[in-house]
Backbone as CSV, one residue per row, in Angstrom:
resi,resn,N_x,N_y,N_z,CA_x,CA_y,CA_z,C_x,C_y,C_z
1,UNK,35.720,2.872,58.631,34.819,3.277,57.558,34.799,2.186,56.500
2,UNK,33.632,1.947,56.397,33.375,0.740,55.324,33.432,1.473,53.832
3,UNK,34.486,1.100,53.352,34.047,2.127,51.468,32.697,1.599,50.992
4,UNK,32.494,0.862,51.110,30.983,0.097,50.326,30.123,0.960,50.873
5,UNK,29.603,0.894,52.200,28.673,1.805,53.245,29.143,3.260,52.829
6,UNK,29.734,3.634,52.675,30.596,5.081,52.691,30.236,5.842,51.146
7,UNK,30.270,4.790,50.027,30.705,5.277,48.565,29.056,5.664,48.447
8,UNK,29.143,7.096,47.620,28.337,7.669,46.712,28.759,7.404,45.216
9,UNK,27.228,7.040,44.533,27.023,6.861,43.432,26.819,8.381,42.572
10,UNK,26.750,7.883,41.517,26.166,9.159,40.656,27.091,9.525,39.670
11,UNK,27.356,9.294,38.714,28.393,10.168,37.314,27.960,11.251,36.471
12,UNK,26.317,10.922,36.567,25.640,11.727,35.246,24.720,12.880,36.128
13,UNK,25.077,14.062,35.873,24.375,15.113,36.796,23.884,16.372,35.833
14,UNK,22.922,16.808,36.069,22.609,18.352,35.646,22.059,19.007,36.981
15,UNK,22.279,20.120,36.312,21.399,21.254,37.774,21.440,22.736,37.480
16,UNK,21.831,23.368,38.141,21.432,24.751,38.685,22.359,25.100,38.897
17,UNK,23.333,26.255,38.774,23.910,26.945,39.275,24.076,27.849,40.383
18,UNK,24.582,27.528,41.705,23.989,28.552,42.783,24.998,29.165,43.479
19,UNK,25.764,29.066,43.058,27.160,29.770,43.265,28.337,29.702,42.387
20,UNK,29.167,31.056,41.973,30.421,30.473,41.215,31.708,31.385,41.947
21,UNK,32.838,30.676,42.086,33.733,31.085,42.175,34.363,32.712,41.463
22,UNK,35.203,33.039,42.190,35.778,34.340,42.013,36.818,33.983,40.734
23,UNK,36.232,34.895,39.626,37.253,34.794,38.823,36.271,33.557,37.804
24,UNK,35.706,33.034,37.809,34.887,32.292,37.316,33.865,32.877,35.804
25,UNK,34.211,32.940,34.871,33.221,33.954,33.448,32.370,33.192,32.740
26,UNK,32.743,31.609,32.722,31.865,31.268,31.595,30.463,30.281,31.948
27,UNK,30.072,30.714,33.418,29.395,30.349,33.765,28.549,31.323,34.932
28,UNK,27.302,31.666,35.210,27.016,32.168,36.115,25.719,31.772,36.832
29,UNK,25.533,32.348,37.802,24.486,32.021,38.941,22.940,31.859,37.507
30,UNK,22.639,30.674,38.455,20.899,30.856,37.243,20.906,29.582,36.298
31,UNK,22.035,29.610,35.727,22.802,28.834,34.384,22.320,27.412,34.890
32,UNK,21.646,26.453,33.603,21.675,25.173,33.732,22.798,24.422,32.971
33,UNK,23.140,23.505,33.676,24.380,22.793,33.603,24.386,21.880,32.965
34,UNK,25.195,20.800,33.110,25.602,19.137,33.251,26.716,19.165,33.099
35,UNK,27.171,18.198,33.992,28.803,18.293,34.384,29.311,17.019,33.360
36,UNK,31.079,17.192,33.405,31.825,16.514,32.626,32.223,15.362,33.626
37,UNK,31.754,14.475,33.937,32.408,13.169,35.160,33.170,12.852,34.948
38,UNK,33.964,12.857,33.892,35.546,13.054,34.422,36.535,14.296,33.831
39,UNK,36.975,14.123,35.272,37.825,15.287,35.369,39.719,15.209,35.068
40,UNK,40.066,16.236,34.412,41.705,15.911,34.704,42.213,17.029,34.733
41,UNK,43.565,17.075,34.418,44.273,18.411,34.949,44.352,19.524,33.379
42,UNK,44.325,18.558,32.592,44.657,19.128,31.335,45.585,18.873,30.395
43,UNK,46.958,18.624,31.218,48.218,18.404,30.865,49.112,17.243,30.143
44,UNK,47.961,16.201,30.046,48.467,15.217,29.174,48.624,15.418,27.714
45,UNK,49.494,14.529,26.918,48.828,15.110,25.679,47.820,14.215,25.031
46,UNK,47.292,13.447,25.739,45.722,13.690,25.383,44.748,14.893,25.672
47,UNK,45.088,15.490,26.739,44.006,16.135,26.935,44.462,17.353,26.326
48,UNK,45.576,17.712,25.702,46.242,19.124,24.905,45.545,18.593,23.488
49,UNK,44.981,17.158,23.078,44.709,17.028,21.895,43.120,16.956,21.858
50,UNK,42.689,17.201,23.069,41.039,16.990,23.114,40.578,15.636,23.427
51,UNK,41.394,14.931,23.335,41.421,14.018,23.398,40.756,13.236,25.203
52,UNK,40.660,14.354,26.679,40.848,14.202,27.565,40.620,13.156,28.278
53,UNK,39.067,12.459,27.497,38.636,10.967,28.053,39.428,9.899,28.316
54,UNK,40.925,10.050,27.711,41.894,9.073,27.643,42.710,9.484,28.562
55,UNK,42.955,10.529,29.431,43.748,11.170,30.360,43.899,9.488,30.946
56,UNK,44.748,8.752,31.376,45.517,8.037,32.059,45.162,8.417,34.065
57,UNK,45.439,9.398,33.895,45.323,10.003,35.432,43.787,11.076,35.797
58,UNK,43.031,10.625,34.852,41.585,11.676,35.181,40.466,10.779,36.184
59,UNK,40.059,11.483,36.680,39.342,11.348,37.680,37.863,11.251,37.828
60,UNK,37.216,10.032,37.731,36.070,10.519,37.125,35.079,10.249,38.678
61,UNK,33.591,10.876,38.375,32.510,10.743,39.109,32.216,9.235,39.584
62,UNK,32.515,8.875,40.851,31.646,7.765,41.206,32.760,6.449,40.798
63,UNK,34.062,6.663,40.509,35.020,5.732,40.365,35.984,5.837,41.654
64,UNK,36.255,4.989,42.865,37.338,4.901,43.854,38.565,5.846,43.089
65,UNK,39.264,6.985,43.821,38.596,6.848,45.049,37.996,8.038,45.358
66,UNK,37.059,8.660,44.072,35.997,10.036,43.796,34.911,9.254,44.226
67,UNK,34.061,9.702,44.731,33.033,9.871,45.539,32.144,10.489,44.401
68,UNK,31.011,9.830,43.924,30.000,10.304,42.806,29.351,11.354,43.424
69,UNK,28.208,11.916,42.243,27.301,13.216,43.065,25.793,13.238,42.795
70,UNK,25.516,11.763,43.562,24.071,11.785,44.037,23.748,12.146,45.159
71,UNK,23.640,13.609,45.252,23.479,14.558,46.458,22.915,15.870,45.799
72,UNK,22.668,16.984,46.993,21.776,18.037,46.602,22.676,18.653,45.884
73,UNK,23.970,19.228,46.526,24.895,20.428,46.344,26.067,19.346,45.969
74,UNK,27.358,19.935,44.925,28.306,19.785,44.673,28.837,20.174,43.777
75,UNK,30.163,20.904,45.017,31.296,21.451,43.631,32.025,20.882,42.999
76,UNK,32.341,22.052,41.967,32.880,21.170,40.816,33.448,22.348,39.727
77,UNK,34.509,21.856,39.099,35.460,22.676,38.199,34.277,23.323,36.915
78,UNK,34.327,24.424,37.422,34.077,25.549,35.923,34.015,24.588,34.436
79,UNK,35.263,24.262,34.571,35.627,23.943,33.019,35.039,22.888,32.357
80,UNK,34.379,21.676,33.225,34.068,21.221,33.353,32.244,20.517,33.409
C-alpha cells in the first residue's frame, strides 16, 4: 500500500447527521454539524484547560496517520 495513493484528504467538514450512537444527547438525527479535526482524549492538561488544540497527542483530520474525511459518510466523536 502506497500511503500517498492510499491517504485521504479533508480536515474541514460539515454535514448532516444520519445516525447517532446509543447514549449519544447532544446531538441528534437531522442536526447540521461541523466537526472539530482534531481530536484528543481529553486528559491532558491542556485539554482540562480548554486549551485542547495544544493536546501534544491529538489527532487531527487528514494528518498521518488519520486518514481525512473527503468522503460521503464518516464517523466521528459526539463531542466533537
Amino acid at each position: 500500500m502506497d500511503l500517498i495513493q492510499d491517504y485521504m484528504l479533508g480536515h474541514e467538514a460539515a454535514g448532516i447527521v444520519i445516525e447517532v450512537s446509543e447514549g449519544v444527547t447532544n446531538i441528534k438525527v437531522g442536526d447540521r454539524v461541523c466537526l472539530e479535526p482534531d481530536v484528543t482524549d481529553g486528559t491532558c492538561e491542556f485539554c482540562k484547560a480548554g486549551k485542547y488544540n495544544l493536546d501534544p497527542d491529538g489527532q487531527f483530520l487528514a494528518t498521518p496517520p488519520v486518514r481525512g474525511c473527503k468522503k460521503r459518510f464518516i464517523e466521528f466523536p459526539a463531542d466533537y
